[in-house]
C-alpha positions as CSV (number, residue, x, y, z in Angstrom):
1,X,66.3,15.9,-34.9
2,X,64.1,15.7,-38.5
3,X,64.1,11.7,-37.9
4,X,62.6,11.9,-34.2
5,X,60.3,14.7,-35.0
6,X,59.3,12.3,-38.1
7,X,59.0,9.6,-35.7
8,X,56.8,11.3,-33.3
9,X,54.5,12.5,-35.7
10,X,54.0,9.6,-37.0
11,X,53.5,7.7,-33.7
12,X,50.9,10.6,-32.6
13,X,49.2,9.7,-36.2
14,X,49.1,5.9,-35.6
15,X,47.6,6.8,-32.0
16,X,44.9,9.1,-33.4
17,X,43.9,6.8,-36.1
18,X,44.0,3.9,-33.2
19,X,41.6,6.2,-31.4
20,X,38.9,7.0,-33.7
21,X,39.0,3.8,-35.1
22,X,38.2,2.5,-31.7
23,X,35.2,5.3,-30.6
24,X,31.9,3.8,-29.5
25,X,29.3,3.7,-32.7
26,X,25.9,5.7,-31.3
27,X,23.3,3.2,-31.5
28,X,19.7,4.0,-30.7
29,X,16.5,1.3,-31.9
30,X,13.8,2.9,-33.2
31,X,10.7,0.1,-32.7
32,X,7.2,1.7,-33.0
33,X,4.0,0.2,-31.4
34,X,2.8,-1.8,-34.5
35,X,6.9,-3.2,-35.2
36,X,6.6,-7.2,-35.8
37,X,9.9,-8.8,-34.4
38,X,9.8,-12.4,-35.4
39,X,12.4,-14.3,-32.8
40,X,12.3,-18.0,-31.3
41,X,11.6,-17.6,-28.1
42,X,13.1,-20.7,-26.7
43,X,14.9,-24.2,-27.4
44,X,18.4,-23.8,-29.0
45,X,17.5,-21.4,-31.5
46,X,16.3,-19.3,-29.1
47,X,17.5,-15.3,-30.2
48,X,17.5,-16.0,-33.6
49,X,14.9,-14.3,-36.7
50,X,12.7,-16.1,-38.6
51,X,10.7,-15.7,-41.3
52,X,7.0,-14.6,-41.2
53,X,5.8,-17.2,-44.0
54,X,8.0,-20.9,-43.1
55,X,7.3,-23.6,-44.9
56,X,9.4,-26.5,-44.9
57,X,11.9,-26.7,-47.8
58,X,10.7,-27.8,-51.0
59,X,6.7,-27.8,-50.1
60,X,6.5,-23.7,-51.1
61,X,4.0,-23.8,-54.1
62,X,5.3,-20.8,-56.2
63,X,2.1,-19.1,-58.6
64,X,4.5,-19.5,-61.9
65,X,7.5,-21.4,-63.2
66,X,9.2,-21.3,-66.3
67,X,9.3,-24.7,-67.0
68,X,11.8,-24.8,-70.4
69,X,13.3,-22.5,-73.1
70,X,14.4,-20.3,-70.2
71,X,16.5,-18.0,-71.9
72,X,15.6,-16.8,-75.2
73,X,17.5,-14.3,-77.2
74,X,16.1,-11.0,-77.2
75,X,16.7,-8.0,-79.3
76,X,16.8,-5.2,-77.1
77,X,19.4,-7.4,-75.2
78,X,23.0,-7.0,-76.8
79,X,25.3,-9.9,-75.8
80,X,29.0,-10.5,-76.6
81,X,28.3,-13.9,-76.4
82,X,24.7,-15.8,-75.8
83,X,23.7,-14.2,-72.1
84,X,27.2,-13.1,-71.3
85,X,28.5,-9.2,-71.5
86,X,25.8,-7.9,-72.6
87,X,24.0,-4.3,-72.8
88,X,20.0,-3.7,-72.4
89,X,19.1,-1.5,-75.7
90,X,15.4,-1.2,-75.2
91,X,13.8,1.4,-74.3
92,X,14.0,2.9,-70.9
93,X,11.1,5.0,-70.7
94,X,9.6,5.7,-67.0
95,X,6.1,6.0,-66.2
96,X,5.4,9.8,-65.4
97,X,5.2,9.1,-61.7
98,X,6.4,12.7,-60.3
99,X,7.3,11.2,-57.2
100,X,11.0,13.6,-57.1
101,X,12.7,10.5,-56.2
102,X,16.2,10.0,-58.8
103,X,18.1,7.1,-58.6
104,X,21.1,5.3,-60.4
105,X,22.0,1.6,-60.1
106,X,25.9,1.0,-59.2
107,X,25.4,-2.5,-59.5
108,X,24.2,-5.7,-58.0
109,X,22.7,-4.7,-55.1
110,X,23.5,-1.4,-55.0
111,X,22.0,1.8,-55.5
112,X,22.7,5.6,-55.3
113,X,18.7,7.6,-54.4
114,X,18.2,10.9,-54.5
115,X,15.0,12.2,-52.6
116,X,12.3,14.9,-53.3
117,X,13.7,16.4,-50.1
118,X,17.0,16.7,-51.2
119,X,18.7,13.8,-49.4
120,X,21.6,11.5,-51.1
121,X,21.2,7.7,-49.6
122,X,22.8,4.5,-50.4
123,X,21.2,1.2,-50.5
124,X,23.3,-1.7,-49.8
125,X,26.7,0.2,-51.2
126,X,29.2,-2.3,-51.7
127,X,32.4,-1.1,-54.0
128,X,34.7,-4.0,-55.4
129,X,35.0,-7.1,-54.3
130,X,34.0,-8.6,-51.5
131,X,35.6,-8.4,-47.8
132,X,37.8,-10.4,-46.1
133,X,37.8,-13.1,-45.8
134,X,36.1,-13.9,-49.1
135,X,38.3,-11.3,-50.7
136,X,41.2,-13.7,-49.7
137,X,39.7,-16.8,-50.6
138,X,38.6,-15.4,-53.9
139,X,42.1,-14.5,-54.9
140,X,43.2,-18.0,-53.8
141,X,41.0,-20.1,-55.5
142,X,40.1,-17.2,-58.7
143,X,36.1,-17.7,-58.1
144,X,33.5,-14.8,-57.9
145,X,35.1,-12.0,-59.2
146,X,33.3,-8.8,-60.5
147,X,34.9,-7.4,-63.6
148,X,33.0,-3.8,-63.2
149,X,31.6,-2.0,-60.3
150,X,30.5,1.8,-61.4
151,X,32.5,4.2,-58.5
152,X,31.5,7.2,-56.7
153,X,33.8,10.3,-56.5
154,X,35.0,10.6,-52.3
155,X,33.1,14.1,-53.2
156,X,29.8,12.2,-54.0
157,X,30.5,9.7,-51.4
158,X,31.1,13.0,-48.7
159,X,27.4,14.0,-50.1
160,X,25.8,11.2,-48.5
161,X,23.0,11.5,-45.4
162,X,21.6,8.1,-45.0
163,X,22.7,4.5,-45.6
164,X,20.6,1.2,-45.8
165,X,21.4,-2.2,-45.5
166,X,19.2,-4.8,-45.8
167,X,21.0,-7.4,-44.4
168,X,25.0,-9.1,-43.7
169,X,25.7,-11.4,-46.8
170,X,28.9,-10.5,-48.2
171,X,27.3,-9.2,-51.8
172,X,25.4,-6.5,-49.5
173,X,27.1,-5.0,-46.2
174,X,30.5,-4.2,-46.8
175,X,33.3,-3.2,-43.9
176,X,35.4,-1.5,-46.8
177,X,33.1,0.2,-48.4
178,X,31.3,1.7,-45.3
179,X,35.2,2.9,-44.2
180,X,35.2,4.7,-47.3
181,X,31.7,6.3,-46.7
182,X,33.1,7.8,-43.1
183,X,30.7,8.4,-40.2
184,X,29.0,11.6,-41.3
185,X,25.5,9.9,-42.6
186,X,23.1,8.2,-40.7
187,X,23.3,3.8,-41.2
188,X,19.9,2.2,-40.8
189,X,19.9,-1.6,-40.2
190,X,18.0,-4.4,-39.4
191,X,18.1,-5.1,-35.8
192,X,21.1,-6.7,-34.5
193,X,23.3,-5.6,-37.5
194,X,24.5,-2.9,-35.6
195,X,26.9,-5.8,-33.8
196,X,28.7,-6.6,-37.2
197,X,29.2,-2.7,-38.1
198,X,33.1,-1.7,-37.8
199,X,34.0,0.4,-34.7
200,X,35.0,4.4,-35.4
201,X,32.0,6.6,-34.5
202,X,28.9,5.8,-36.8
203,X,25.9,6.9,-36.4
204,X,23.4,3.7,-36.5
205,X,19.7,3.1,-36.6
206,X,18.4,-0.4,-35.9
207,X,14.6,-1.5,-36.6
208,X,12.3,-4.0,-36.5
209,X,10.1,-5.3,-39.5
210,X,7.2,-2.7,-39.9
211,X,8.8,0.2,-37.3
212,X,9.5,3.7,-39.1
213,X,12.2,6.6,-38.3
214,X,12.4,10.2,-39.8
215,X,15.1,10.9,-41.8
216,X,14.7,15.1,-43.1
217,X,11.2,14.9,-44.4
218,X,11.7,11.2,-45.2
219,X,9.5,7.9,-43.4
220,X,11.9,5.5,-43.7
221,X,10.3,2.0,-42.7
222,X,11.8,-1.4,-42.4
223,X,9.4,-4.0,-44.2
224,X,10.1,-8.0,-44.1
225,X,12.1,-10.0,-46.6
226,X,11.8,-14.1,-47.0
227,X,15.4,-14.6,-46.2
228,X,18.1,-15.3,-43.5
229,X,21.2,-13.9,-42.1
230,X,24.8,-14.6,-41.5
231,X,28.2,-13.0,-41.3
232,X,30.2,-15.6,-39.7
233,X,31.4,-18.9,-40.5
234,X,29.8,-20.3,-37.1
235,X,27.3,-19.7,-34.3
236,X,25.8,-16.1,-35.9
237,X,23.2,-17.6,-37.9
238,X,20.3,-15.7,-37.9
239,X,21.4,-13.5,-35.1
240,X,20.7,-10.3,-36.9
241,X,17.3,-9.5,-38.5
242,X,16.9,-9.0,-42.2
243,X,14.7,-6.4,-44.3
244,X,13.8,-4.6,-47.1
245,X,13.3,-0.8,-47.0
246,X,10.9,1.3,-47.9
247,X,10.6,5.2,-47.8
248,X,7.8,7.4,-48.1
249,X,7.6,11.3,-48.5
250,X,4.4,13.0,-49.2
251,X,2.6,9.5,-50.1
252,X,5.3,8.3,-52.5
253,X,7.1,5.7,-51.7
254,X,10.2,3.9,-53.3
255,X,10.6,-0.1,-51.9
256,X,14.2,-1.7,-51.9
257,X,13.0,-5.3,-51.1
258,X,16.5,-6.3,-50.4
259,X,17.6,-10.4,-50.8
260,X,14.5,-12.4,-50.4
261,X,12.4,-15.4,-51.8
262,X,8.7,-15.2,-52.6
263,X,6.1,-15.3,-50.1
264,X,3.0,-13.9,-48.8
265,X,5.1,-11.1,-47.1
266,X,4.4,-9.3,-50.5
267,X,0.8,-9.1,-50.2
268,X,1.1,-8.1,-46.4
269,X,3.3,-5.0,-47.5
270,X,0.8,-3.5,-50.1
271,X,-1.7,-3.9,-47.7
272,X,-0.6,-2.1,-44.8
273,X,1.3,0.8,-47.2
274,X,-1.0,0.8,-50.4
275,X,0.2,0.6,-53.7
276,X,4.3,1.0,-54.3
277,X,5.4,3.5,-56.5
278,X,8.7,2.3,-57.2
279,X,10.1,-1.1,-56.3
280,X,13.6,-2.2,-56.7
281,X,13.1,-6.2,-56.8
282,X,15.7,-8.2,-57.0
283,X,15.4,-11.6,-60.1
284,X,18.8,-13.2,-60.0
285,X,20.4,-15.9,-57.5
286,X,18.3,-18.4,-57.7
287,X,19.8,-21.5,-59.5
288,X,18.0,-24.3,-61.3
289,X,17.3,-27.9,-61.2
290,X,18.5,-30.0,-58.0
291,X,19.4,-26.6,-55.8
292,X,16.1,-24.9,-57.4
293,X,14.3,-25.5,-53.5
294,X,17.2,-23.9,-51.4
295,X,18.4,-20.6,-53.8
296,X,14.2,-20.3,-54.6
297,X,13.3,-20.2,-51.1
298,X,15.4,-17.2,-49.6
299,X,15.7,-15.4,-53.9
300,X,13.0,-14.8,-56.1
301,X,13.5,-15.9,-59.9
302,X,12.4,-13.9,-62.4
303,X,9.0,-14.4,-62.4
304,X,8.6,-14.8,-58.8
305,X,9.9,-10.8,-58.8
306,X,6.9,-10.1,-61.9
307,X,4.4,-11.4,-59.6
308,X,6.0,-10.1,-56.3
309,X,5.6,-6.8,-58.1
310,X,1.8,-7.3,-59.2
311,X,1.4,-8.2,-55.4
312,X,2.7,-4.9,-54.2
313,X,0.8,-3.0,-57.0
314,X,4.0,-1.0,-58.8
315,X,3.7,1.4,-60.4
316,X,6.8,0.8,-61.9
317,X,9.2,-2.3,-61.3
318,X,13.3,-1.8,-61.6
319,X,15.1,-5.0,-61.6
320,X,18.2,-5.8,-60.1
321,X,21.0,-8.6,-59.7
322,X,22.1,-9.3,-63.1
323,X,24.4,-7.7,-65.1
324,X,28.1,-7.6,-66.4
325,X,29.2,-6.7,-62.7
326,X,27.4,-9.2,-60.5
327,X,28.5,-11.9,-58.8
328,X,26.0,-14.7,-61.2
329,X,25.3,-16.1,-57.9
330,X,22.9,-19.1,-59.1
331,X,23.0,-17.9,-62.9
332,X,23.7,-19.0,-65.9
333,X,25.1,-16.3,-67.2
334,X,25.7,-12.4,-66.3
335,X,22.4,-11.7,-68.0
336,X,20.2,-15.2,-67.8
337,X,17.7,-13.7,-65.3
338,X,17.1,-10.5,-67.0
339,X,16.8,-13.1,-70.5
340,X,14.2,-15.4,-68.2
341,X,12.4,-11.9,-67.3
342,X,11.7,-10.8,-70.4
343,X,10.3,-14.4,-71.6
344,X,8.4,-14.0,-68.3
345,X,6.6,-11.3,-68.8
346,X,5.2,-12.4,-71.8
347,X,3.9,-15.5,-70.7
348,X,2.6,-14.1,-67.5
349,X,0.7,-11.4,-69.7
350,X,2.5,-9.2,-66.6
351,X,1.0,-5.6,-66.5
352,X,3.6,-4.1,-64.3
353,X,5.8,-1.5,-66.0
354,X,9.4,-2.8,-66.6
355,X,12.5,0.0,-66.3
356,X,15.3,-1.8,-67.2
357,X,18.6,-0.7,-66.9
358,X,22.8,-1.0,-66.8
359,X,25.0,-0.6,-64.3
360,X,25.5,3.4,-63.9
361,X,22.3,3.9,-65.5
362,X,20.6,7.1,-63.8
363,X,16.7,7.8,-63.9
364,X,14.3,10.3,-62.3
365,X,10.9,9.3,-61.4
């Protein structure tokens, strides 16, 4: 009697989890009058994004490039071995912004903001290693592999009201780490994303480049990016749109400007949003010599990001993409584009105020 009581519970279990794994996701677009959706319209890429700024490959002229002597040692930058494993030791004093927005970088891509309203989001939460398949394939073949990825508690997780992804790459939208978020927050994506998100009752927002939703007290806005977009090994290029994000409350704003290349896209956002408070700009994944034209066009370098960040006036510029638990995508070395950054700003005279920090570093600005 134990055993097919045991049994039954266990099949009324597996159905359960069957079902809620299987409930529609609620998905509603929010595209305001003055939204910019950039789609071919016909022709075989017809459906597909595009950038705002094309150029053919390889013609993009780029306002500074470090040329050689790349990668100088610095002092504040403590390395087991040259570039590799290595701490920032500098200082890591913020400008006295006030805006009430906290944050603390998990990583890569990934961030953990607090808001002056009292919100907890994510941006681009991705915890481990990558999904399967790549997760398979990375274990097969021993490439890629993070050695460090700062956790959150299931209590801090549970805490959460918003998350933001910027686009599908692998690095950035994960199906396992959104399972371990749950379905209580609200997603935001690009539109189209919501086609990739796992099934089980979520709660998504899709928007165009330029449209805005209210999240609590927040303006949350999806701005472009100079990238591209694919989940699949065939026939979903480009299918979804890409983004950065930026959120505004009480005329601060915080920009998250997601994977992208350098273009005039920057200039278009400062213009239409003022001045950025804080900007969150990626400098790694861009590779050197005969890939420079590819990895440069859709990710900025290092000094791409310092004059990205004059472009969209910041008041403050935190880096991201390096660092003992990235993936060294197109780098030399875990910290190689952080190394080029710092050169960089000294030989673009850069004005823009540098927080630098490590993964699981926390700051309130």
């Amino acid at each position: 009697m134990k055993l097919t009581l045991l049994s039954s519970g266990l099949l009324l279990s597996s159905v359960l989890l069957l079902n809620a794994c299987s409930s529609p996701n609620q998905v509603s677009q929010h595209i305001t009058a003055d939204a910019v959706i950039e789609q071919v319209a016909e022709g075989k890429h017809q459906g597909m994004y595009r950038n705002t700024y094309r150029l053919p490959l390889g013609t993009r002229q780029y306002p500074a490039t470090c040329e050689s002597d790349c990668y100088p040692a610095h002092p504040a930058v403590v390395c087991k071995t040259p570039g590799q494993d290595c701490q920032y030791a500098g200082p890591k004093q913020a400008p006295a912004l006030n805006t009430g927005f906290s944050l603390q970088w998990l990583g890569h891509a990934s961030f953990l903001v607090h808001t002056p309203d009292g919100q907890q989001l994510l941006f681009d939460p991705v915890f481990g290693q990558f999904d399967w398949p790549i997760n398979w394939a990375q274990h097969l073949v021993g490439i890629i592999k993070r050695p460090y990825t700062p956790s959150l508690t299931p209590e801090q997780l549970a805490a959460t009201d918003a998350v933001l992804y910027s686009h599908l790459h692998y690095d950035h939208f994960s199906h396992a780490s959104i399972r371990q978020i749950g379905t209580t927050p609200t997603y935001y994506l690009p539109l189209g994303m919501a086609n990739y998100m796992p099934k089980g009752g979520y709660n998504i927002i899709e928007q165009a480049w330029y449209s805005q939703s209210q999240q609590g007290e927040l303006n949350v806005h999806l701005v472009p990016a100079h990238h591209f977009n694919s989940r699949k090994l065939f026939n979903d290029d480009n299918r979804a749109l890409w983004g950065g994000w930026l959120l505004e409350h009480n005329g601060k704003t915080l920009l998250f400007a997601g994977d992208t290349g350098y273009s005039e896209h920057f200039s278009d956002i400062q213009q239409r949003y003022g001045d950025i408070d804080i900007c969150l700009i990626p400098i790694a994944s861009y590779h050197s010599d005969e890939e420079q034209n590819w990895y440069r066009y859709v990710h900025t370098t290092p000094e791409d990001a310092l004059v990205a960040a004059d472009e969209l006036g910041c008041k403050v510029m935190i880096p991201w993409g390096y660092g003992n638990a990235s993936w060294q995508m197109g780098d030399l070395s875990s910290h190689s584009p952080l190394l080029r950054m710092l050169h960089m700003q000294q030989q673009l005279n850069s004005q823009v105020p540098l927080l630098i920090l490590n993964e699981g570093d926390s700051v309130k600005l």
